[in-house]
C-alpha positions as CSV (number, residue, x, y, z in Angstrom):
1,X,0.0,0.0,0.0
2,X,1.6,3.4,-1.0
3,X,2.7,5.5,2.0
4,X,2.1,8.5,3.2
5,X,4.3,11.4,2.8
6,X,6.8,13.1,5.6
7,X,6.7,17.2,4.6
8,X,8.9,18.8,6.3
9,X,7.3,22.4,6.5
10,X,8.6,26.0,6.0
11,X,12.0,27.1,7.8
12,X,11.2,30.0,9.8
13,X,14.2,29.4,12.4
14,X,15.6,32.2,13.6
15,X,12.9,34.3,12.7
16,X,10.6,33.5,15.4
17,X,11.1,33.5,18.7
18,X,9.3,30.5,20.5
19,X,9.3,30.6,24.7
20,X,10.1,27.6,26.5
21,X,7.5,25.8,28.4
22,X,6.8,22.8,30.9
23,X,4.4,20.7,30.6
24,X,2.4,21.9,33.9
25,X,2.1,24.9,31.3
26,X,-0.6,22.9,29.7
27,X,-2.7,21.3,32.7
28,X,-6.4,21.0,32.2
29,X,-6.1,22.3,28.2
30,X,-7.3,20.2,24.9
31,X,-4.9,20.4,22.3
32,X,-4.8,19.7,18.6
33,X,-2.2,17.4,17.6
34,X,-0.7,17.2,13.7
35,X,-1.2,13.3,13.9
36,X,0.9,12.8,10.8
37,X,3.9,14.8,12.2
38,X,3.2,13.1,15.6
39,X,3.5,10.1,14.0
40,X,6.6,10.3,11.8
41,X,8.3,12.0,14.8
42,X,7.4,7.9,16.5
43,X,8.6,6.0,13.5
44,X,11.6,8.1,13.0
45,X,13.1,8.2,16.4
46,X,11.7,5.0,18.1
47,X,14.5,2.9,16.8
48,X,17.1,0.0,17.4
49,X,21.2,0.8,17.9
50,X,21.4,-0.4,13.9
51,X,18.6,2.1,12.7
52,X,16.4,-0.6,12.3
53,X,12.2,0.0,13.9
54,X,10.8,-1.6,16.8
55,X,9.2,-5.0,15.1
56,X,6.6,-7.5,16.5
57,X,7.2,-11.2,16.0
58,X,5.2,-10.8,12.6
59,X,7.9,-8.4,11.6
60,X,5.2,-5.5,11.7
61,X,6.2,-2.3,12.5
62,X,5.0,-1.1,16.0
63,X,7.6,2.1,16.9
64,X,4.5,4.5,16.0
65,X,2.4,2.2,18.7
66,X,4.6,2.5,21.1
67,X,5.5,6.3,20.8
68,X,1.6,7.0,20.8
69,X,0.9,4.4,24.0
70,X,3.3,5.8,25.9
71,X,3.4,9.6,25.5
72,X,-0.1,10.6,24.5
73,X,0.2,8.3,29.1
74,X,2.7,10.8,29.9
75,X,0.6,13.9,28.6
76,X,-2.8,12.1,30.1
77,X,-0.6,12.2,33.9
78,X,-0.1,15.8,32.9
79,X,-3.9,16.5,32.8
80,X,-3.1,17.2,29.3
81,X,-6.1,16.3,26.9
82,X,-4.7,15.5,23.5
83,X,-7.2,15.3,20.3
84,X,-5.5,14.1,16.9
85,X,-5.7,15.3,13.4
86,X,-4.9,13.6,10.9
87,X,-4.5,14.9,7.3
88,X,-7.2,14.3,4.4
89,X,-6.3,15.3,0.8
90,X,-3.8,17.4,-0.4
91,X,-3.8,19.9,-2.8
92,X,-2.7,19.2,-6.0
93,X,0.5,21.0,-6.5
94,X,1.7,19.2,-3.3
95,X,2.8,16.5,-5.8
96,X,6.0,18.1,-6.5
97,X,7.4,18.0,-3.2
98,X,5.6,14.8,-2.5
99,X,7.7,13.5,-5.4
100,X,11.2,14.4,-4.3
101,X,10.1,13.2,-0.6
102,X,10.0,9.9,-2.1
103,X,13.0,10.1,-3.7
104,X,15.0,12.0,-0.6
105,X,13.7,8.4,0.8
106,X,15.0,6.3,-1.6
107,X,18.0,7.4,-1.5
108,X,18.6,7.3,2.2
109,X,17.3,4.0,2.5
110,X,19.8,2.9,0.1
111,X,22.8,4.4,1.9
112,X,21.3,3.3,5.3
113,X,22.0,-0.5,3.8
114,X,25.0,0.3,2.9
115,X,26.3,2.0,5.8
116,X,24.6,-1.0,8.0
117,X,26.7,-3.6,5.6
118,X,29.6,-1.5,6.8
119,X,28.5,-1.8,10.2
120,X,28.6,2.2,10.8
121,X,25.5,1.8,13.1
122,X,25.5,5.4,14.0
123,X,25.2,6.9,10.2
124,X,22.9,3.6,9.2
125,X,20.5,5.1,12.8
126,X,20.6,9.1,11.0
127,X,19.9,7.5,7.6
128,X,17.2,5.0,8.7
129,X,15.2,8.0,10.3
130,X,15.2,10.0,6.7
131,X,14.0,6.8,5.2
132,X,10.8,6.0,7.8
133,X,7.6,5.6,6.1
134,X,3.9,6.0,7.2
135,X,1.7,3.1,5.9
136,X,-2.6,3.3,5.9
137,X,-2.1,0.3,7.5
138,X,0.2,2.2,10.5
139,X,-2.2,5.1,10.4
140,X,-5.5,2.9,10.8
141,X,-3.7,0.7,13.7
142,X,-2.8,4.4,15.0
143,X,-6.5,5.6,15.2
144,X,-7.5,2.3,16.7
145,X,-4.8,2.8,19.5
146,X,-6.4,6.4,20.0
147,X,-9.9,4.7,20.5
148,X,-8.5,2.3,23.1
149,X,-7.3,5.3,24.9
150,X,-9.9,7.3,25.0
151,X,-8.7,10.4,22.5
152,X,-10.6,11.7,20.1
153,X,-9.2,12.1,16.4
154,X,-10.7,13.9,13.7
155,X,-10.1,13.2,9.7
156,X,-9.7,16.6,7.9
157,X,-10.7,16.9,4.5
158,X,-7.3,18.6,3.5
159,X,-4.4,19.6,5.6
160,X,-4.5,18.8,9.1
161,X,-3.0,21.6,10.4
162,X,-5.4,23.7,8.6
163,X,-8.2,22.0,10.8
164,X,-6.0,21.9,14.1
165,X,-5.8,26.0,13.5
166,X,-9.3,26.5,12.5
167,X,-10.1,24.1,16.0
168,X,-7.7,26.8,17.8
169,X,-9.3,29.9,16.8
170,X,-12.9,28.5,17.2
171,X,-12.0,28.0,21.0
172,X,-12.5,24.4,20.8
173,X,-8.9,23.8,21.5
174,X,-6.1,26.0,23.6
175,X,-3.4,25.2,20.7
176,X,-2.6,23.3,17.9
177,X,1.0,21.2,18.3
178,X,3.2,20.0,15.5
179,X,6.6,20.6,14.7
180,X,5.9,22.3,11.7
181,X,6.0,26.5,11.2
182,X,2.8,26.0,9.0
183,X,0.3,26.3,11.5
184,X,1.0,29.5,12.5
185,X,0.4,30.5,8.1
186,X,-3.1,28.8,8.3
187,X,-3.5,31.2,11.4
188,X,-3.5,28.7,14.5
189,X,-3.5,31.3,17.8
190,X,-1.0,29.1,19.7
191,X,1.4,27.1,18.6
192,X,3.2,24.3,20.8
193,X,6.5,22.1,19.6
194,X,8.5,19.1,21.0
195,X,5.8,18.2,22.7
196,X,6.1,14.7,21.6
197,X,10.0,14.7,21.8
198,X,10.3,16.7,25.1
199,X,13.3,14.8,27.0
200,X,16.2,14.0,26.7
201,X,17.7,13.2,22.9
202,X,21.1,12.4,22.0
203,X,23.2,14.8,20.4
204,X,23.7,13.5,16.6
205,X,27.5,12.5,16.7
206,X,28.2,12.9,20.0
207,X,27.9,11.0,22.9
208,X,26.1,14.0,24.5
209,X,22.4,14.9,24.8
210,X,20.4,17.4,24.8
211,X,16.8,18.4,27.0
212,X,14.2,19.2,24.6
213,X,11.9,21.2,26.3
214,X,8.1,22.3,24.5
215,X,8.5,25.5,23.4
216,X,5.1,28.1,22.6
217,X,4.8,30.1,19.8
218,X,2.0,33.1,20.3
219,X,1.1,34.0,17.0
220,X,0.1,37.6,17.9
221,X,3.0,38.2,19.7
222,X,5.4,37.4,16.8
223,X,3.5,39.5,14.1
224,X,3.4,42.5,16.5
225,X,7.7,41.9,17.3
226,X,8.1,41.2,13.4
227,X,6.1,44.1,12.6
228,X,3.9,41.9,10.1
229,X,0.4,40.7,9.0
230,X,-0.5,36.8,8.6
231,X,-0.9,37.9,5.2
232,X,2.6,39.0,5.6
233,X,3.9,35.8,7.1
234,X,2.7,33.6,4.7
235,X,5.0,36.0,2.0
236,X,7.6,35.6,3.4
237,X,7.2,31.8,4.3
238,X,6.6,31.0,0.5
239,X,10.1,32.7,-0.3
240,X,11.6,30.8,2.0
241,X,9.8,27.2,0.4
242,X,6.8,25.8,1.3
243,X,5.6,22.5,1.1
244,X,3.9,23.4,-2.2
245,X,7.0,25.2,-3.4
246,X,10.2,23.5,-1.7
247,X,13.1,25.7,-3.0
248,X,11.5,28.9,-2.3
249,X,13.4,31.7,-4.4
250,X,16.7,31.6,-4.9
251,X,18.9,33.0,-2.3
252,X,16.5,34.2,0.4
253,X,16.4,32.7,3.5
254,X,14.3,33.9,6.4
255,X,15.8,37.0,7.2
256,X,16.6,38.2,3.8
257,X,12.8,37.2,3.2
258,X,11.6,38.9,5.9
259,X,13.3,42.0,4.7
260,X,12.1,41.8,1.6
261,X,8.4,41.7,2.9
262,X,8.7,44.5,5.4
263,X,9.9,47.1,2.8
264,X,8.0,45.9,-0.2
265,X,5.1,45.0,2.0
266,X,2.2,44.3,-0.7
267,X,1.8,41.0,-2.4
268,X,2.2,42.6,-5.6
269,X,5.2,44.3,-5.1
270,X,6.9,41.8,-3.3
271,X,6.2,38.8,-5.7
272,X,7.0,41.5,-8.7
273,X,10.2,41.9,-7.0
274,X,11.7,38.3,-7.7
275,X,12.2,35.2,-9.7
276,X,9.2,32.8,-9.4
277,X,10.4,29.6,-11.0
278,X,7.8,27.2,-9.5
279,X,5.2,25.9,-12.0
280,X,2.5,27.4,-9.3
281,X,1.7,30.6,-9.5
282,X,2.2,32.6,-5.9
283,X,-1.2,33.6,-5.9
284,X,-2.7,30.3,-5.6
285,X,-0.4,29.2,-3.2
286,X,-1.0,32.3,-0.7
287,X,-4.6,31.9,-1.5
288,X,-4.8,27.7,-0.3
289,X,-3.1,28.9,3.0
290,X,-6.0,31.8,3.5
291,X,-8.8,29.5,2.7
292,X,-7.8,25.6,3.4
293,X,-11.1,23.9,3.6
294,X,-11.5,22.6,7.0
295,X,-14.5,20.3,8.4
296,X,-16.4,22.6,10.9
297,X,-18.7,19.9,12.4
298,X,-16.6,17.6,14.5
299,X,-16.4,16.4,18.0
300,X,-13.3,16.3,20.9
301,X,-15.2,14.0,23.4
302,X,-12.2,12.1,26.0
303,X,-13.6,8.2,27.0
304,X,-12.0,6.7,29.8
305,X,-9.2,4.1,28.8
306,X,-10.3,0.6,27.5
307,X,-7.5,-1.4,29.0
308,X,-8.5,-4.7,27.7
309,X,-8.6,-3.2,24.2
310,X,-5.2,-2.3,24.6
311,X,-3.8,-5.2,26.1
312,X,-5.4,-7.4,23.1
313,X,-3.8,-4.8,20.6
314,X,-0.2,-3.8,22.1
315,X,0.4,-7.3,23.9
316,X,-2.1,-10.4,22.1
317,X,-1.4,-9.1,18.8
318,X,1.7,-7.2,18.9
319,X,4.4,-9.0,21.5
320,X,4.5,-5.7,23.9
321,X,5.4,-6.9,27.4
322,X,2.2,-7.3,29.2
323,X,3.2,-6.7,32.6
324,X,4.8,-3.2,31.8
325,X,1.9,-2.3,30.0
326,X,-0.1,-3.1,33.2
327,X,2.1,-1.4,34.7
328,X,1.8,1.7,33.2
329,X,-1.9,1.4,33.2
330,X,-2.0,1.1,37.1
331,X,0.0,4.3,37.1
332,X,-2.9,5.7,35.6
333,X,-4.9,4.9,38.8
334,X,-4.9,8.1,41.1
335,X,-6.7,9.3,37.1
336,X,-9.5,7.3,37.5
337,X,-11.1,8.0,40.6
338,X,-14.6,9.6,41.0
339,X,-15.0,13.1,40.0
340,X,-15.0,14.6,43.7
341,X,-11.0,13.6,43.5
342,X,-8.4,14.9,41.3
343,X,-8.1,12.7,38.6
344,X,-8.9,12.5,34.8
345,X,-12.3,13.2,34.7
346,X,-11.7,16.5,36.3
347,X,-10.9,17.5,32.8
348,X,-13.3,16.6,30.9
């Protein structure tokens, strides 16, 4: 079955200035997760000293099971209530960038073998993460895992972070969270990152790590600093590259871009102003971001966990260690008590 795509997003590091925050930041607030990027973040990282995923005894893939089971617990401890969104079709002149995805793949998974054959685990890890690939078969086991959990997900008829901002600015939702810049172009409020990935990571190369910490990104805040408009934003953004025009323009980055914006200011004048080599004409590109269909009838309803469910799916049919999973169920305890304790359903 044909996979699903990883997109990196738009580069806007360096440009904005997201605030660290912890994750008591977020207690008692729904948020609208990028279930795609969520998801490719699990597949990529949740890996073996060689590179290689976390396999079941049926040699099926289960890293993007295990990253969802355990931190969408974590953020569930945290009083955190998580809804996923997960992306529906894309626009047509995606296929460009969808394209060389596919061959950025290709290529890494072949020098992944070969660096494996050469047993250079660390470089066959890096390369192995640039290969990872997102089957229907991972994202329909991924929603089924969300049931037995009790969080909602919502399908969105086009981009998912289109529908995650359009969720943030109704109010259903404090903030949408992916590690992508875009969300902030199709005008989410709040934007939160690493939240899947907060921890500690080791340092590519090194023998070091790193604490990732979440980081928030107000989008008011930065347009008032930067001096801009969303409309402005999104400019800028597409000279930099875009997911529906990769390379951008040549030789503008995202403070020569930014710039360029703030003194040219117009769309006219500012797309007048350079080389457009992409087959897509600005216009239609600036114009998806404004108006990204999104579904406005949906529902973010938490159920309590189905721990059977889960034990049949992570440990019956998958070969995950049934007494840790207990485990990490009992944990979740102290959650479930009646409402007149803190717990879980003081959140909902």
């Amino acid at each position: 079955m044909a996979p699903y795509n990883n997109l990196m997003g738009v580069n806007l590091k360096g440009l904005l200035e997201p605030k660290k925050i912890e994750l008591k930041d977020l207690k008692g607030k729904k948020v609208a997760i990028d279930a795609f990027n969520a998801l490719y973040q699990f597949i990529s990282i949740i890996r073996q000293y060689d590179g290689s995923p976390l396999v079941d005894s049926k040699g099926s893939i289960t890293s993007h099971l295990s990253g969802l089971f355990y931190r969408n617990i974590n953020l569930l401890k945290e009083g955190i209530l998580p809804c996923y969104v997960f992306d529906g079709k894309a626009p047509s002149f995606k296929s460009q960038t969808v394209n060389e995805r596919i061959n950025i793949r290709s290529r890494a998974k072949e020098e992944y073998e070969q660096a494996l054959a050469e047993g250079d685990y660390e470089r066959a890890k890096s390369k192995s993460m640039q290969s990872a690939v997102l089957t229907k078969e991972m994202v329909s086991e991924s929603k089924e895992l969300l049931d037995a959990l009790g969080i909602p997900w919502i399908d969105a008829p086009s981009e998912g972070e289109a529908q995650a901002a359009f969720m943030a600015i109704n109010g259903d939702v404090y903030a949408s969270v992916s590690q992508d810049f875009d969300s902030l172009l199709f005008g989410t409020p709040i934007l939160v990152r690493n939240l899947n990935i907060t921890g500690k990571r080791k340092i590519p190369g090194k023998t070091a790590y790193s604490t990732i910490y979440p980081e928030i990104i107000i989008l008011k805040d930065e347009l008032k600093r930067l001096g801009l408009s969303r409309e402005q934003l999104i400019m800028v953004a597409m000279l930099v590259g875009t997911d529906y025009n990769p390379k951008g323009v040549l030789g503008l980055g995202p403070k020569k871009a930014y710039k360029l914006v703030s003194e040219k200011k117009s769309f006219k004048e500012v797309f007048s102003s350079v080389e457009w080599e992409f087959e897509i004409s600005p216009k239609e590109i600036f114009d998806f971001f404004m108006n990204t269909p999104f579904k406005k009838d949906y529902e973010i309803k938490h159920a309590d966990i189905d721990e059977k469910k889960l034990i049949e799916m992570l440990c019956t049919k998958h070969d995950f260690s049934k007494a840790r999973v207990e485990s990490v169920l009992a944990s979740m305890d102290e959650l479930k008590k009646p409402k007149t304790q803190t717990g879980l359903d003081n959140f909902f």
